[in-house]
C-alpha positions, 0 to 999 in steps of 0.5 A: 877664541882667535887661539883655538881657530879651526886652522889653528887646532888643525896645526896643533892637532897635526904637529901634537901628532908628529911629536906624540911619534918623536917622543915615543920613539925617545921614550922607547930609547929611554926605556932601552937605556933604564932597562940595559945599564946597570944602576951604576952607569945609568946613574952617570947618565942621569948627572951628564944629561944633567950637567948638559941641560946646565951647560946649554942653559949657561951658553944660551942665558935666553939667546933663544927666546930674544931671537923668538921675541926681536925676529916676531917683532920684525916688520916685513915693509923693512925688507926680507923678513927671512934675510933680517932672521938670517942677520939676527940668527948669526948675531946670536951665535956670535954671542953664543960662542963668548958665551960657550967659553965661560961656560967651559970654565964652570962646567969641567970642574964641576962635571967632573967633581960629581962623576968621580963622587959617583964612582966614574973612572977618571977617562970615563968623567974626563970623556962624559964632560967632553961630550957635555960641552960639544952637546952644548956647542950644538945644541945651542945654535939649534934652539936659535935655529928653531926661534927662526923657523917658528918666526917663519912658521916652518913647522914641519922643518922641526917635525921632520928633523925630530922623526928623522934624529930621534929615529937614528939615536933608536937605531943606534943605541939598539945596535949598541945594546947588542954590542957594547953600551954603557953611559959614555956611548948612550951619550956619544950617541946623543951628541952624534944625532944633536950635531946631524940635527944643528947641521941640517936645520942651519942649512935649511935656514940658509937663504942662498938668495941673500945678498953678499951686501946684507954681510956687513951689517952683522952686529946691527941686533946685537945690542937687542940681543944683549938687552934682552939677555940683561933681562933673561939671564938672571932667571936663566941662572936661577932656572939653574939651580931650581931645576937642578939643585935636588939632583945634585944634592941626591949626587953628593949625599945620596948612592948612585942607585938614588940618582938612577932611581931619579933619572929613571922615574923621570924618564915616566914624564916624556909626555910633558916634553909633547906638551912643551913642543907644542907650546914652543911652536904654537903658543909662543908665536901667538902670544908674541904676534898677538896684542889684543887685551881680550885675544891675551887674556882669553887665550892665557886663561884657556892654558891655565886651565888646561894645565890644572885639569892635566895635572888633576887627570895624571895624579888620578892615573898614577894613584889608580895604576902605579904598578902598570907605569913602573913595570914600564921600567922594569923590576930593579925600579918597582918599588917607587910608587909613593916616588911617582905620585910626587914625580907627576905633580913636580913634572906637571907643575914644572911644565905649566910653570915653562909654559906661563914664564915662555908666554910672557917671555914671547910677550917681552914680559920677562919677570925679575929674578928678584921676584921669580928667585925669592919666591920660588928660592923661599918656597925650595928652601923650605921644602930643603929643611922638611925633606931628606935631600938624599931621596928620590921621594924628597927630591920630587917633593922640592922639585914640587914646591919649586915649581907650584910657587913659580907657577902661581908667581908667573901667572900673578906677573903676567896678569899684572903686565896684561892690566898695564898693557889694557890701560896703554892701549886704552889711553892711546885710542 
C-alpha cells in the first residue's frame, strides 16, 4: 500500500487537478478546431499531429524514458544529484540532434506524399512538414527536460508550464479563428507554445551553481544512453506503426471526410491524456525508486485494476449517452455512434497498455520487440484482414485488437521479470 500514502494521494490528487484544467483547456482548443475547419483541412491537421507524433518518436527512440530510468538510479553520495541530471540531460540531446537528422530524411518524403494524397497544395504540404520537423526539434529536449524534473520531483514546474502554454495556444487559435485559421496556422500555433514550453523549462532546469570543471566530462552517460536505446528503440519503431498504421491506411485508401472523422472522435479521448500525465509523473518514479517484490506487485495490481474498471465505466457511458458526447463535436460528426464505442475501447486499452510498457521501462524491464511486435503485429494483422482499413469504425476496431494484445503481453512480461526480481532478491539475503 506504500503507492497510495496519504502524501502520495495528495500529490496525485493535486497534480490530477492541474491536468484535468490543461486538458480541458486543450479540449476546448480541439474542440474549437473540429468545429471551424472544414472537413478537408481538418483532415490535413489530423495527418500532421500525426507525422509529428512519428517525427518525435523517431528523434527520441526512448531518449526519454533512458533519462528517467539512469537519472533515478543516480546515487546522491556521487555528488549534486541535479549537477549529474544536467551532465546526463546534455548527453541525451546530443544523441538527439543525430538523431533529428535521420528522421529529416524519412519524414519529408512521406509527410508530403500523404498531404498531397489529401489534396494539400503543394506550399501548404511543403509548409506543414516543415513545421512536423521544428515541432519534433522541440519537443524532443522537453520529454528529456521532463524525465529531469520528475527525477528531481518538481512537479509543479510541469503544472505550470502546461496551464501557462495550453492557455497561450487557446488565446491564440481564438484570435485566429476570428481571423484566418486553416490547418497550417492551427499547427504554427502548435509549434510557437511547444518552442516557448522547450525554452522555459531548459532554463528552469539550468544549474547556474555548476561548476565550469563538470563541462568536460559531457559524453561520460552516453554509453548508458545508447545501451538503453538498443533496448527501446526497436519498440519505439513498432510503437510506429501499431499506433499509427490505421491512420495511414484511412490516409491513402479512405476521403479526407474519414480521416476528420478519425481525428475528430479522437479528439473525445482527452481524458486519457490526464491519466498518462499523472502516470508519467507519479507511477513511473515510483516504480523506478521502488525495489521491494511485494511494494512492486501490490502497486501494479492496483493500475491493472484501475485501468479495467475505466474501461468497464467509459464503454457503459458512451453506450448510454452517445448523442451527448458527439454533439460535443457538432453536427457534420453526429452520426458516429457505433465509431465511439470502439473509439473508447481503443483509447482505454492503449492508454492501460502505455501505462504497463512505461512501469516496466521505469524498472529497466524493457520488453523485446520480438515479443511485443509478434504479438500485437499478429493481433493487428488479423484485425486488417476482417476489417474495411478504409473506416473510421474499422480503423478503431484495430487500434482495439493492437492495443488489448499488447496490454495482456505487457502485463505477462512484467509479472515474469517481478518472479526473477523475488527470487534474486531472495537468494542475495
Amino acid at each position: 500500500m506504500s503507492l497510495l500514502t496519504r502524501r502520495r494521494l495528495a500529490r496525485a490528487s493535486g497534480f490530477a487537478s492541474t491536468q484535468l484544467v490543461v486538458q480541458g483547456i486543450g479540449f476546448v482548443a480541439g474542440i474549437l478546431l473540429v468545429r471551424r475547419l472544414d472537413h478537408a483541412q481538418y483532415g490535413l491537421y489530423t495527418l500532421v499531429v500525426s507525422m509529428t507524433s512519428v517525427s518525435i518518436i523517431l528523434a527520441d527512440l526512448g531518449l526519454a524514458t533512458a533519462v528517467l530510468s539512469i537519472g533515478g538510479a543516480l546515487s546522491p553520495a556521487a555528488g549534486s544529484v541535479q549537477q549529474s541530471l544536467g551532465l546526463l540531460g546534455r548527453d541525451a540531446l546530443r544523441l538527439h540532434r543525430r538523431l533529428l537528422t535521420l528522421t529529416a530524411f524519412a519524414i519529408v518524403p512521406c509527410c508530403m506524399g500523404l498531404l498531397l494524397k489529401q489534396n494539400a497544395s503543394p506550399w501548404q504540404a511543403a509548409a506543414l512538414t516543415l513545421i512536423v520537423l521544428f515541432s519534433a526539434a522541440c519537443m524532443v529536449p522537453t520529454g528529456i527536460g521532463l524525465s529531469m524534473a520528475r527525477v528531481l520531483s518538481r512537479t509543479r514546474l510541469q503544472q505550470a508550464l502546461d496551464l501557462g502554454t495550453n492557455g497561450a495556444r487557446l488565446a491564440l487559435l481564438a484570435l485566429a479563428s476570428l481571423l484566418f485559421l486553416d490547418a497550417t496556422v492551427a499547427c504554427a500555433v502548435a509549434l510557437l507554445t511547444a518552442f516557448a514550453y522547450t525554452t522555459l523549462l531548459s532554463r528552469a532546469l539550468v544549474d547556474d551553481s555548476e561548476p565550469a570543471h563538470e563541462t568536460p566530462n559531457l559524453g561520460t552517460h552516453v554509453p548508458a544512453l545508447r545501451a538503453q536505446l538498443a533496448r527501446l528503440a526497436p519498440n519505439s519503431l513498432y510503437y510506429i506503426v501499431s499506433t499509427q498504421l490505421t491512420l495511414w491506411l484511412v490516409g491513402i485508401f479512405g476521403s479526407p471526410e474519414r480521416v476528420a472523422e478519425l481525428g475528430a472522435l479522437a479528439r473525445l479521448g482527452a481524458v486519457f491524456v490526464v491519466i498518462g500525465s499523472v502516470s508519467a509523473a507519479l507511477l513511473l518514479p515510483y516504480f523506478a525508486r521502488r525495489d521491494d517484490p511485494a511494494e512492486l506487485a501490490s502497486a501494479f495490481i492496483g493500475v491493472n485494476l484501475f485501468y479495467a474498471a475505466l474501461l468497464g465505466m467509459l464503454l457503459s457511458i458512451a453506450a448510454a449517452f452517445p448523442a451527448a458526447l458527439l454533439w460535443i463535436l457538432g453536427a457534420k460528426y453526429a452520426g458516429l455512434a457505433n465509431e465511439l464505442l470502439w473509439m473508447v475501447a481503443a483509447t482505454t486499452l492503449a492508454a492501460w497498455s502505455g501505462t504497463v510498457y512505461g512501469v516496466g521501462c521505469a524498472r529497466g524491464w524493457v520488453m523485446p520487440v520480438t515479443l511485443i511486435a509478434s504479438v500485437g503485429m499478429g493481433a493487428t494483422l488479423a484485425a486488417v484482414a476482417l476489417v474495411d482499413v478504409s473506416s473510421v469504425r474499422g480503423a478503431f476496431m484495430i487500434n482495439a485488437a493492437g492495443s488489448a494484445a499488447g496490454t495482456c503481453a505487457g502485463i505477462a512480461y512484467f509479472c515474469w521479470h517481478l518472479q526473477r526480481h523475488a527470487r534474486l532478491r531472495l537468494a542475495l539475503l
